[in-house]
N, CA, C and O atoms as a GROMACS GRO file, in nm:
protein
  468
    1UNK      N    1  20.787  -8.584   7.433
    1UNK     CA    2  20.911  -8.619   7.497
    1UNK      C    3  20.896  -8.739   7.588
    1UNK      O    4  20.980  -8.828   7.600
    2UNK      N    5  20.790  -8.731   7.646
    2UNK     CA    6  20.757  -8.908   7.728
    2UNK      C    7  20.742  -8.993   7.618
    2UNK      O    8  20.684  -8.958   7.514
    3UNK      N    9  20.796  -9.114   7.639
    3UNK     CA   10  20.733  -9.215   7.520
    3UNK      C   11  20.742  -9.336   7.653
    3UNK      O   12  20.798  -9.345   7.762
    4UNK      N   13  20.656  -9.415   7.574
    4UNK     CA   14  20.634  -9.537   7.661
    4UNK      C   15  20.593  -9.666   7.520
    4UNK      O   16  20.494  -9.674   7.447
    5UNK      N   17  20.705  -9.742   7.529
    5UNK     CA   18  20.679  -9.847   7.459
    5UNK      C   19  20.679  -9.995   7.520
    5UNK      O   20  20.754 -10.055   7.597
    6UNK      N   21  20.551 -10.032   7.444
    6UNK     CA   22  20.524 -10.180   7.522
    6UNK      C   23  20.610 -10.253   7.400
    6UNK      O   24  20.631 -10.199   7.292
    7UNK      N   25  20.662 -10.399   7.441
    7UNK     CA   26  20.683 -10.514   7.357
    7UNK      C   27  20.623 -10.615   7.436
    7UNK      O   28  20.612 -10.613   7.559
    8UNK      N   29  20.598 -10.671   7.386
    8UNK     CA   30  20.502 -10.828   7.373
    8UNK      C   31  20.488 -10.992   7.354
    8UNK      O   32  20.411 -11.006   7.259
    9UNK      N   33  20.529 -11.120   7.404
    9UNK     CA   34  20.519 -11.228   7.349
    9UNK      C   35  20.357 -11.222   7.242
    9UNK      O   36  20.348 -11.253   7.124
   10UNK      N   37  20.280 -11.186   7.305
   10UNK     CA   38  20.162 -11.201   7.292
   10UNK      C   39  20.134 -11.150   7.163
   10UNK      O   40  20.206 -11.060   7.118
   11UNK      N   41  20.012 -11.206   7.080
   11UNK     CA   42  19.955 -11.166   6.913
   11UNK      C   43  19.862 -11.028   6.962
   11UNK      O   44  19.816 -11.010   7.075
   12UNK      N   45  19.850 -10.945   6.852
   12UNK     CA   46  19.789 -10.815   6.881
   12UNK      C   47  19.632 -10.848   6.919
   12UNK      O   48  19.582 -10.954   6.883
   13UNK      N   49  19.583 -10.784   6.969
   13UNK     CA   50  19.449 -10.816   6.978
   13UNK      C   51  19.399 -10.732   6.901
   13UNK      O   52  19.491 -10.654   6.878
   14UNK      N   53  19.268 -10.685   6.823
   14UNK     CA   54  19.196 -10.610   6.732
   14UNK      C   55  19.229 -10.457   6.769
   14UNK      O   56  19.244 -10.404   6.879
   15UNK      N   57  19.233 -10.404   6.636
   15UNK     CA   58  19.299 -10.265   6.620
   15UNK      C   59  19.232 -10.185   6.740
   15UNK      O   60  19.316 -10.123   6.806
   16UNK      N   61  19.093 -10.171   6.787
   16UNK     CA   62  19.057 -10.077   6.834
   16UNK      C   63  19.071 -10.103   6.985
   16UNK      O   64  19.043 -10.012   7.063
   17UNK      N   65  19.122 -10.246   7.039
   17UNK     CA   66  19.158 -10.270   7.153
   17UNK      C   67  19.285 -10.204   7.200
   17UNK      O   68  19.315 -10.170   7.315
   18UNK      N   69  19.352 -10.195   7.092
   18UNK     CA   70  19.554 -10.162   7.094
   18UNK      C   71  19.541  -9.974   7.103
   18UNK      O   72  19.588  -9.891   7.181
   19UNK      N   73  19.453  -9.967   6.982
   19UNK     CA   74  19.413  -9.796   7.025
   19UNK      C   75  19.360  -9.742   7.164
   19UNK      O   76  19.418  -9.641   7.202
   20UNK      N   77  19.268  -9.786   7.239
   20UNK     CA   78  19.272  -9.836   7.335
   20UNK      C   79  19.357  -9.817   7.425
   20UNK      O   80  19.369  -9.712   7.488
   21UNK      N   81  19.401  -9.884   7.434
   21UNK     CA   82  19.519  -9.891   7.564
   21UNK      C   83  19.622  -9.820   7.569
   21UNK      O   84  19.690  -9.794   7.668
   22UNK      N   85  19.642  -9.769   7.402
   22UNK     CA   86  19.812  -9.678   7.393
   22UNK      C   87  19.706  -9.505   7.454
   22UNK      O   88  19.754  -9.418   7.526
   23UNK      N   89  19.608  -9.504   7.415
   23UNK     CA   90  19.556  -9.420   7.442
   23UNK      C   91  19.500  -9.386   7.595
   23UNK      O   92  19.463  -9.277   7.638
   24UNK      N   93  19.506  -9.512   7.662
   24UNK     CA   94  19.520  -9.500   7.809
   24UNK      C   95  19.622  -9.500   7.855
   24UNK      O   96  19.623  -9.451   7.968
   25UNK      N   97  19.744  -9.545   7.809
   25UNK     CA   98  19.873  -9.523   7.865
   25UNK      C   99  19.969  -9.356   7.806
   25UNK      O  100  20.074  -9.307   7.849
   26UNK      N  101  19.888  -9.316   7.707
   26UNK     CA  102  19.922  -9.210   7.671
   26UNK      C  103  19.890  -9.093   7.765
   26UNK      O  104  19.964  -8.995   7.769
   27UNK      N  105  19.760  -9.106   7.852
   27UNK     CA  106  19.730  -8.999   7.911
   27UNK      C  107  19.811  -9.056   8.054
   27UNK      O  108  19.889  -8.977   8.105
   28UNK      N  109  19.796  -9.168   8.106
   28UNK     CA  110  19.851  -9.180   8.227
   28UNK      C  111  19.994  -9.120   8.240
   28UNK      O  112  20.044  -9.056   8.333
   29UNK      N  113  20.050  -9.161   8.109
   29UNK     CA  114  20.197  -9.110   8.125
   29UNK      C  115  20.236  -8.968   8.125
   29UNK      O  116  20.346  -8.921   8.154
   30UNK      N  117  20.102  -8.892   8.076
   30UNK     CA  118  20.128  -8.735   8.053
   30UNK      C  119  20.088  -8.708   8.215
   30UNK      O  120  20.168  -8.636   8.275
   31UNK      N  121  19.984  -8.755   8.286
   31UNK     CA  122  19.974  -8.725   8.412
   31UNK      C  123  20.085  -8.752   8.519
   31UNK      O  124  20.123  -8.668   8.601
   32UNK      N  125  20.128  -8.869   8.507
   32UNK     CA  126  20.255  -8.917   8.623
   32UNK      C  127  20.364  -8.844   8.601
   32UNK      O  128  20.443  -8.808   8.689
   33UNK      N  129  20.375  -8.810   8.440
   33UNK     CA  130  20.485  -8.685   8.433
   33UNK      C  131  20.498  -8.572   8.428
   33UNK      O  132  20.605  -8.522   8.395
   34UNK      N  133  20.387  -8.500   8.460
   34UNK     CA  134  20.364  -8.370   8.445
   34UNK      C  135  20.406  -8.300   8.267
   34UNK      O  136  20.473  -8.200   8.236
   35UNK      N  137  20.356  -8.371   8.206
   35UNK     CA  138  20.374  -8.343   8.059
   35UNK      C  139  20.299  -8.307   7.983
   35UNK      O  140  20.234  -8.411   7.970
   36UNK      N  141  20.253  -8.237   7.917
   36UNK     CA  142  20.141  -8.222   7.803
   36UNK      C  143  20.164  -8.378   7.760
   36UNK      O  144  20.258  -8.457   7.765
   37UNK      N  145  20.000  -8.381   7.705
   37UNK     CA  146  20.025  -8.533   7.658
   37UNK      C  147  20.054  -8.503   7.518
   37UNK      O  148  20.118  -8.589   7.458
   38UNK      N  149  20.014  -8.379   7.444
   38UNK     CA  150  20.066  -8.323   7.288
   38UNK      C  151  20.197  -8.381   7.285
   38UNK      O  152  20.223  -8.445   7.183
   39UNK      N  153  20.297  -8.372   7.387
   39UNK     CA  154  20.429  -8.425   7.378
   39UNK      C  155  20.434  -8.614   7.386
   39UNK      O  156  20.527  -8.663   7.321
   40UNK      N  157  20.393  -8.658   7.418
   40UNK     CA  158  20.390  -8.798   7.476
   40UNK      C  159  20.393  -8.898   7.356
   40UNK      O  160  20.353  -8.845   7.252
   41UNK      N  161  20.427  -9.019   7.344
   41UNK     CA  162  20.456  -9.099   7.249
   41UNK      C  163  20.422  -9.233   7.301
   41UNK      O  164  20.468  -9.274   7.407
   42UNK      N  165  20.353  -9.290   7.236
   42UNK     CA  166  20.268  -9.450   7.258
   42UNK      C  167  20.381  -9.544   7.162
   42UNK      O  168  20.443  -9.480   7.077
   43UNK      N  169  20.401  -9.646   7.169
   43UNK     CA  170  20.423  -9.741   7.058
   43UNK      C  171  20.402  -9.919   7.108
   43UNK      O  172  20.430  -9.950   7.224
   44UNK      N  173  20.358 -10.015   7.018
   44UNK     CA  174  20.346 -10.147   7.075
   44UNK      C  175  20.366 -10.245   6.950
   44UNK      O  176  20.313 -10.251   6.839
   45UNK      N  177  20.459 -10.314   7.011
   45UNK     CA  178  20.533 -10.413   6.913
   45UNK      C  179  20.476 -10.556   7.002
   45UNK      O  180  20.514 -10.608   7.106
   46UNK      N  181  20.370 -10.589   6.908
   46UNK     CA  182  20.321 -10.738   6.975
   46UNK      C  183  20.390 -10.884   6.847
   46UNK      O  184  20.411 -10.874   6.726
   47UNK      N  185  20.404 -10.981   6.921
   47UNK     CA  186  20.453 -11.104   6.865
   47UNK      C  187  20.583 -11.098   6.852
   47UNK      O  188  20.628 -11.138   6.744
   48UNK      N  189  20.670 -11.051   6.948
   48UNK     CA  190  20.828 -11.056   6.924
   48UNK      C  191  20.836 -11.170   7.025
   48UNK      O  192  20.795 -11.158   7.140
   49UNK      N  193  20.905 -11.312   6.962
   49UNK     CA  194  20.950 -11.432   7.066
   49UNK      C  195  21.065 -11.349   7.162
   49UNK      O  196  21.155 -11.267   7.141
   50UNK      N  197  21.004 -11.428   7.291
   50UNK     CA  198  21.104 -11.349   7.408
   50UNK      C  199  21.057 -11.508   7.518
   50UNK      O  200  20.991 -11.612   7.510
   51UNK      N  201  21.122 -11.451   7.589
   51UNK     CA  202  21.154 -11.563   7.735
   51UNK      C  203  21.104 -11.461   7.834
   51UNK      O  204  21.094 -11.340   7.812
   52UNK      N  205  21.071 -11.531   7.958
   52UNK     CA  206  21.162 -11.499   8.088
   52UNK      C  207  21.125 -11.614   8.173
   52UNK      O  208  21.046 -11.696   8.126
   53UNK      N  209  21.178 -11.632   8.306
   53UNK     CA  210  21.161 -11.720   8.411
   53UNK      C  211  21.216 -11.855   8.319
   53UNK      O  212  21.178 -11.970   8.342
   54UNK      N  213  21.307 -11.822   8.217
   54UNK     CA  214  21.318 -12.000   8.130
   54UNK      C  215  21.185 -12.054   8.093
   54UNK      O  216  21.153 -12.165   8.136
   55UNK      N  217  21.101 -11.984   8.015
   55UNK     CA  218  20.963 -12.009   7.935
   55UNK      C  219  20.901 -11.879   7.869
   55UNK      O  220  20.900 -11.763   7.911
   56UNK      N  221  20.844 -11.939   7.743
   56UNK     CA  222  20.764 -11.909   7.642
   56UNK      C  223  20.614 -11.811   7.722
   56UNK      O  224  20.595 -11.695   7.686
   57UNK      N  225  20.543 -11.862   7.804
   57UNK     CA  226  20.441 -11.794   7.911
   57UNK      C  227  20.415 -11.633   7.818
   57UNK      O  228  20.511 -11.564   7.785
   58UNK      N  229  20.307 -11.604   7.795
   58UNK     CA  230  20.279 -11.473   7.758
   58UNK      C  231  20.439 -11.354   7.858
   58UNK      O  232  20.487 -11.417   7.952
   59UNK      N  233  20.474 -11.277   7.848
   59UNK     CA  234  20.545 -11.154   7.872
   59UNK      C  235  20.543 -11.058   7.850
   59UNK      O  236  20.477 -11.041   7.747
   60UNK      N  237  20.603 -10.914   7.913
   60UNK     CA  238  20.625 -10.826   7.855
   60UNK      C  239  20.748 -10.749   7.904
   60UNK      O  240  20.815 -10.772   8.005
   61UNK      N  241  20.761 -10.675   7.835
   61UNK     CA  242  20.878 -10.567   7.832
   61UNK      C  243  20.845 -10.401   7.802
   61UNK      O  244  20.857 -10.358   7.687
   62UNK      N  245  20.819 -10.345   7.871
   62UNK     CA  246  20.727 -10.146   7.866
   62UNK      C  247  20.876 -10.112   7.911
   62UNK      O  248  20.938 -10.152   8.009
   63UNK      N  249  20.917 -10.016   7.796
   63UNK     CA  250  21.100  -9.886   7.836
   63UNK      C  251  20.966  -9.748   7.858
   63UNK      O  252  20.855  -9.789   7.824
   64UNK      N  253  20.966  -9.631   7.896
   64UNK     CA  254  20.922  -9.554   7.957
   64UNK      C  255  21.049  -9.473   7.963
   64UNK      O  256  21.152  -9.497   8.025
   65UNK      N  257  21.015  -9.353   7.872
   65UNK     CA  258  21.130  -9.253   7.854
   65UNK      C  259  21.110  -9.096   7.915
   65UNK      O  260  20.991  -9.064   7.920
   66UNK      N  261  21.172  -9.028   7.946
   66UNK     CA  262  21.151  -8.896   7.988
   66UNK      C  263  21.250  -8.794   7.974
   66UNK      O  264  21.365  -8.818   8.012
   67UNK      N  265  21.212  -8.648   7.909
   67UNK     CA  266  21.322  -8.588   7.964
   67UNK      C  267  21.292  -8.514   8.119
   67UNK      O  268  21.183  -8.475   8.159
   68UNK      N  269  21.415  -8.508   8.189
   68UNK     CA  270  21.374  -8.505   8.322
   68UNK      C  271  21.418  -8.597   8.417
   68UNK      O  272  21.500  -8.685   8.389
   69UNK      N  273  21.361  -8.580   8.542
   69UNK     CA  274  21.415  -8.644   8.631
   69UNK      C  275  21.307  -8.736   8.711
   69UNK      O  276  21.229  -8.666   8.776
   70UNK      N  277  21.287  -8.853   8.720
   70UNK     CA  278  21.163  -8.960   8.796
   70UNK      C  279  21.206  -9.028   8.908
   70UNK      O  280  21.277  -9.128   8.923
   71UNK      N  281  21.139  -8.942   8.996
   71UNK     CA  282  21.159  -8.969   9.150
   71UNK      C  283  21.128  -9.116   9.185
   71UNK      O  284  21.024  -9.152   9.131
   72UNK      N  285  21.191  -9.219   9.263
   72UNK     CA  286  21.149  -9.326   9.328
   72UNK      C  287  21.009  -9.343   9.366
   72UNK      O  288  20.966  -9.456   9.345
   73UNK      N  289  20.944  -9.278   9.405
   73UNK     CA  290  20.788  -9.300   9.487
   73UNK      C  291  20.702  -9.317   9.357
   73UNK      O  292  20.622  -9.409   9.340
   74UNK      N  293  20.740  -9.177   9.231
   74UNK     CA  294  20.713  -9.165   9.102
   74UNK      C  295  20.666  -9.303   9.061
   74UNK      O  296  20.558  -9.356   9.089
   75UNK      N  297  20.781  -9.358   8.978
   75UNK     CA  298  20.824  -9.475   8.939
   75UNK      C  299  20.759  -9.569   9.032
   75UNK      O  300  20.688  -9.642   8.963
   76UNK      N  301  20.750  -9.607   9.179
   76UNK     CA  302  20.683  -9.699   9.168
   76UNK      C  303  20.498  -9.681   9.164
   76UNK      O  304  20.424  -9.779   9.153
   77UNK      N  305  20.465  -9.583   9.170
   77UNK     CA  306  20.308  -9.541   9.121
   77UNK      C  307  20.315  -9.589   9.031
   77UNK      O  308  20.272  -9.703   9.047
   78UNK      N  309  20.360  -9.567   8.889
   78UNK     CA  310  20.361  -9.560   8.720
   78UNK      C  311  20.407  -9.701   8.707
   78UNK      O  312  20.377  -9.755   8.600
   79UNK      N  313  20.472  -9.768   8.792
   79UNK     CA  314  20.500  -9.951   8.799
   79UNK      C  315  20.372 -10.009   8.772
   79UNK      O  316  20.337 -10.074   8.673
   80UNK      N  317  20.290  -9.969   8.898
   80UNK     CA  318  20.179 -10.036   8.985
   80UNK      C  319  20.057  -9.972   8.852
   80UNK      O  320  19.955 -10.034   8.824
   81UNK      N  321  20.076  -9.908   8.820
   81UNK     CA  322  19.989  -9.832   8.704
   81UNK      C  323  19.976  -9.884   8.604
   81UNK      O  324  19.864  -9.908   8.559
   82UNK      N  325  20.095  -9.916   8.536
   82UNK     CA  326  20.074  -9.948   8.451
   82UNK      C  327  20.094 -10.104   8.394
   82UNK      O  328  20.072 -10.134   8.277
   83UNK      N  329  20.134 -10.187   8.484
   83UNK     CA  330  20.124 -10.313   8.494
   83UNK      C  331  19.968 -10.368   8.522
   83UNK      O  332  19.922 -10.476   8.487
   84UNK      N  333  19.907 -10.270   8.589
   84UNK     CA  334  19.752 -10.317   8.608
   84UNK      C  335  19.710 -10.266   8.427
   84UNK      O  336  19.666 -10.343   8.342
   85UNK      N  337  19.728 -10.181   8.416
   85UNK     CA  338  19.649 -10.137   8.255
   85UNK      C  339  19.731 -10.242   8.161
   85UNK      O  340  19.660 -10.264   8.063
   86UNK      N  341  19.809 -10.288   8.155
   86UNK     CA  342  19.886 -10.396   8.104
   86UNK      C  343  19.788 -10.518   8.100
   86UNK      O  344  19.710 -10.554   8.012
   87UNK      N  345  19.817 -10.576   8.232
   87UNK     CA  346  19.738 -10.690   8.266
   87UNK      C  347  19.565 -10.695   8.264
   87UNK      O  348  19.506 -10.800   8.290
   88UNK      N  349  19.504 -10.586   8.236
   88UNK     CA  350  19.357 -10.608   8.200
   88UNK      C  351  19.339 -10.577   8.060
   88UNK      O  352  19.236 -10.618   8.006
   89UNK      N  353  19.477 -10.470   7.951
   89UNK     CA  354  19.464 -10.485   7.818
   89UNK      C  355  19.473 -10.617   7.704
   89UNK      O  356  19.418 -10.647   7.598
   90UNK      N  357  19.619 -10.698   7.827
   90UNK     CA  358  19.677 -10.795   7.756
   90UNK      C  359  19.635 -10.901   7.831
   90UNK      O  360  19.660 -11.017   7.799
   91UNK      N  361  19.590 -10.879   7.900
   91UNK     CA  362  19.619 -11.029   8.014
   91UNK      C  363  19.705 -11.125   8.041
   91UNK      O  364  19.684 -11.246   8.043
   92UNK      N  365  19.861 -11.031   8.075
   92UNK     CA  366  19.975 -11.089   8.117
   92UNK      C  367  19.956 -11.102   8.238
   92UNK      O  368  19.855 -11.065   8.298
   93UNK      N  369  20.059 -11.160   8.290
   93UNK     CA  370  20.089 -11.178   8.465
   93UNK      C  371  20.119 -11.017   8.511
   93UNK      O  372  20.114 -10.947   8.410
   94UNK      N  373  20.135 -10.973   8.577
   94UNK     CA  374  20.195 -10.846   8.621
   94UNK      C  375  20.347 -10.929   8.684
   94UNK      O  376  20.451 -10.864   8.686
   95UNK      N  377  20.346 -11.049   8.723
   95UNK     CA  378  20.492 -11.052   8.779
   95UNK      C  379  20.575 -11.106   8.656
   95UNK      O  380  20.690 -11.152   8.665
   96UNK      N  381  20.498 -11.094   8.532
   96UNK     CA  382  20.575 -11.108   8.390
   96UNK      C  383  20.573 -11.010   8.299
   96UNK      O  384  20.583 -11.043   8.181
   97UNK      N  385  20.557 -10.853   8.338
   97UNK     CA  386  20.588 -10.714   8.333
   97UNK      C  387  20.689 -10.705   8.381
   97UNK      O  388  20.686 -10.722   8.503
   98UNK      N  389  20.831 -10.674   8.317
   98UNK     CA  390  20.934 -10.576   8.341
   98UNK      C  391  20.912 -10.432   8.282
   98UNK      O  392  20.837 -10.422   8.184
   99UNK      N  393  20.959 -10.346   8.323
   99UNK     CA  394  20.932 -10.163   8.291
   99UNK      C  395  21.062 -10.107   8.350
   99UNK      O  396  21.094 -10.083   8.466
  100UNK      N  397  21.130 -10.094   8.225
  100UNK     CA  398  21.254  -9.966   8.227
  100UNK      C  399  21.240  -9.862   8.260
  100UNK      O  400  21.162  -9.820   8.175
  101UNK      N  401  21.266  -9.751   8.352
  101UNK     CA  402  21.249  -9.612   8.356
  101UNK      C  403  21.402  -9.533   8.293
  101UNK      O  404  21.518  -9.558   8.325
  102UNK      N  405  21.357  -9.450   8.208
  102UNK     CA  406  21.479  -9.410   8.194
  102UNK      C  407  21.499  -9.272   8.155
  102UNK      O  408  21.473  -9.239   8.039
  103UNK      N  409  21.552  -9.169   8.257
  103UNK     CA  410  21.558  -9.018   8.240
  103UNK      C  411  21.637  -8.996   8.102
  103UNK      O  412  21.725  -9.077   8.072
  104UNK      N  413  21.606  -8.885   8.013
  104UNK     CA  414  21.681  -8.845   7.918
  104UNK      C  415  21.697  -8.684   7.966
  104UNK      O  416  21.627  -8.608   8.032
  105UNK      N  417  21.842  -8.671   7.891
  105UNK     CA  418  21.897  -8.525   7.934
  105UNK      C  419  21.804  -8.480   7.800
  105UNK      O  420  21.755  -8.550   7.712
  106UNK      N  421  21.800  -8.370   7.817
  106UNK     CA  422  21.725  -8.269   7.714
  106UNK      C  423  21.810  -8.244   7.589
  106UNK      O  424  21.752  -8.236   7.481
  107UNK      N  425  21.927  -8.232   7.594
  107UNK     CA  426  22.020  -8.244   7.482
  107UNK      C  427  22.033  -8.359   7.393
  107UNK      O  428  22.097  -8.372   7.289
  108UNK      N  429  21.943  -8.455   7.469
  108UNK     CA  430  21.968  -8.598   7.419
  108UNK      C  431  21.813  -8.619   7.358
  108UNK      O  432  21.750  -8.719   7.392
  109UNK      N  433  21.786  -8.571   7.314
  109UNK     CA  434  21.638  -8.594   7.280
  109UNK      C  435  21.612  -8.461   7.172
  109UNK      O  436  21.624  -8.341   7.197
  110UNK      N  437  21.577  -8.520   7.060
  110UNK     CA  438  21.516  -8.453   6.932
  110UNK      C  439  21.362  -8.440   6.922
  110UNK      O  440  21.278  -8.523   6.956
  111UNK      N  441  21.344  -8.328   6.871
  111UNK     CA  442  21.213  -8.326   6.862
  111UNK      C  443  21.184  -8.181   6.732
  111UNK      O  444  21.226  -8.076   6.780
  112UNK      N  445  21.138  -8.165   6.619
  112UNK     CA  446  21.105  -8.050   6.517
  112UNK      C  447  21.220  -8.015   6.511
  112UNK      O  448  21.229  -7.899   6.552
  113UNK      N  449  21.323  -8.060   6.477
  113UNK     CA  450  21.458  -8.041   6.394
  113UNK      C  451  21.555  -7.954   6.510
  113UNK      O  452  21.636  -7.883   6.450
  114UNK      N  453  21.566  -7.943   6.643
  114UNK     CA  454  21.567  -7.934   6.755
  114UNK      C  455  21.611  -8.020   6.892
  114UNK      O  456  21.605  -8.143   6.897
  115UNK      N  457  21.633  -7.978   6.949
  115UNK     CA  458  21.671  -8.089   7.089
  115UNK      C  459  21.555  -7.988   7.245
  115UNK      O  460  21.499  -7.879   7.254
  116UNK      N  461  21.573  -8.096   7.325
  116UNK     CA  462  21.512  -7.993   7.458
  116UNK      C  463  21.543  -7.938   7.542
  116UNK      O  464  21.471  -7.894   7.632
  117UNK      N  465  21.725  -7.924   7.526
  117UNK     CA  466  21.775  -7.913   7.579
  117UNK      C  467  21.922  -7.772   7.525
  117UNK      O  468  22.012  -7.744   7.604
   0.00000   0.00000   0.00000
């Protein structure tokens, strides 16, 4: 039910680097959310052209899903978290990390032919 997806200016780096990191952001995210990580969902879409600041500059874009509710103090731990595991996987800027948080109601979320709500 957590998922956390990165997107990317940047080209993938070698398979076992990307395994890697979804696999470090897989457990971080089961910890900051109190989730089994059995539930948790990785995904990374590298080489999509994107902007920000009006330039090309490596970027990124991480949405971070939950069902549940993510407290302010939460969210900015899991900011600071995961913009550092970002920036030593990819070697972006951290002030060229944006990260969506975004609660899902339990009704709103499928999972084994099912909802969680």
């Amino acid at each position: 039910m957590p998922l956390i997806k990165v997107q990317t200016s940047v080209s993938a780096p070698e398979k076992a680097e990307i395994e890697a990191m979804l696999k470090n952001l897989s457990a971080k995210l089961a910890k900051h959310t109190g989730k089994p990580e059995s539930y948790v969902m990785t995904a990374f879409e590298p080489g999509i052209p994107m902007t920000f600041a009006g330039n090309t500059d490596p970027v990124c874009y991480v949405e971070i899903k939950s069902v549940g509710t993510m407290k302010p103090d939460q969210t900015q731990v899991m900011s600071q978290d995961f913009c550092q595991e970002i920036n030593q996987a990819l070697g972006i800027a951290k002030n060229r990390i944006y990260i969506e948080f975004n609660d899902a109601k339990g009704y709103m979320w499928g999972w084994n032919s099912t909802t969680f709500g």
